[in-house]
C-alpha positions as CSV (number, residue, x, y, z in Angstrom):
1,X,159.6,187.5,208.8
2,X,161.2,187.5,205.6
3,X,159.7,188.0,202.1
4,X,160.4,184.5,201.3
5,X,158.3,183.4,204.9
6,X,155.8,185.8,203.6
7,X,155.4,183.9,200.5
8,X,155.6,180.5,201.5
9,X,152.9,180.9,204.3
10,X,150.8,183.0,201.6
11,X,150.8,179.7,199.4
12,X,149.9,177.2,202.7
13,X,147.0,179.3,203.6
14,X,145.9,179.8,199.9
15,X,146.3,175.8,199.6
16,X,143.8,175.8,203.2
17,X,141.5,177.9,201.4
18,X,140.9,176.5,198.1
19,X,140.8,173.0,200.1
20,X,138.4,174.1,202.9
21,X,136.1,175.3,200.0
22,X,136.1,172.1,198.2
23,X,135.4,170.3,201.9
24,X,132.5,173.0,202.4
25,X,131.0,172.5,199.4
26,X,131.2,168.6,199.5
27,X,130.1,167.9,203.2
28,X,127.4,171.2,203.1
29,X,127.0,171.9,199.6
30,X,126.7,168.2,198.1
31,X,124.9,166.7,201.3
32,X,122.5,169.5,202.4
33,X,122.1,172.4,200.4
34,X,122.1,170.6,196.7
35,X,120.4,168.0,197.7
36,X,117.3,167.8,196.0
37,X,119.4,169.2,192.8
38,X,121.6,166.0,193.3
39,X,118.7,163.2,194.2
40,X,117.5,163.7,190.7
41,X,120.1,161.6,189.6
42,X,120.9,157.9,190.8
43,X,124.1,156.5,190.9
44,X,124.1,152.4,192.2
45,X,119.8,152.7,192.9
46,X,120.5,155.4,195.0
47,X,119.8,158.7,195.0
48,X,123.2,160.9,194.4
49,X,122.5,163.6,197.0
50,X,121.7,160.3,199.6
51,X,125.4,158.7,198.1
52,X,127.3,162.0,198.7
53,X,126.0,162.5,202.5
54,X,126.8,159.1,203.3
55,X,129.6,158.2,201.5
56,X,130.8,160.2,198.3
57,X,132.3,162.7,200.7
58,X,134.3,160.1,202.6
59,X,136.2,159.5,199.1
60,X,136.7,163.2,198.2
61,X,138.0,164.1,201.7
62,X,140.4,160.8,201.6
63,X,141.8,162.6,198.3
64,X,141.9,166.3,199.5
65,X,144.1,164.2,202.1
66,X,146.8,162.9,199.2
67,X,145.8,166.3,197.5
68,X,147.1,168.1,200.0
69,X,149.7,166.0,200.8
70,X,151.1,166.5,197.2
71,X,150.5,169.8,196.9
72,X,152.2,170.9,200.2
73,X,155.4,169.0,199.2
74,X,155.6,171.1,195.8
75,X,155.2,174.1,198.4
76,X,158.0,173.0,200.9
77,X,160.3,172.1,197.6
78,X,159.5,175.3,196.2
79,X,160.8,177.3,199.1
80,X,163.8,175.1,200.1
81,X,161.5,173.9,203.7
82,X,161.2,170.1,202.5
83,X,162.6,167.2,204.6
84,X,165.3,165.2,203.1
């Protein structure tokens, strides 16, 4: 594979990473692990580590999906691999 391969799969799996943390800390994080942290706070009457377990994390994985969408089409741009 050549350096510009390299590169371009170096920035994919960096773009997996950073978004499979955000995931992880959303879907574990938010709705287990922080959980009494987060029911300290209400949003709506409810309790915002309940919100997050049941449906906040719904809306942030819907935007890691245009996130990643975006953010892989700068990548493909940026090493000449987009679709016309």
């Amino acid at each position: 594979m050549d350096k510009s391969g390299e590169a371009y799969w170096k920035a994919t799996l960096g773009l997996l990473t950073k978004i499979l943390i955000v995931w992880f800390l959303v879907s574990f994080g938010a709705g287990i692990l922080f959980v009494d942290l987060f029911n300290k706070i209400h949003l709506g009457g409810y309790p915002l580590g309940f919100w997050f377990a049941h449906q906040g994390s719904m809306y942030v994985f819907v935007a890691l999906i245009f996130y990643y969408g975006k953010k892989m089409g700068e990548i493909d741009r940026k090493f000449d691999v987009h679709e016309e």
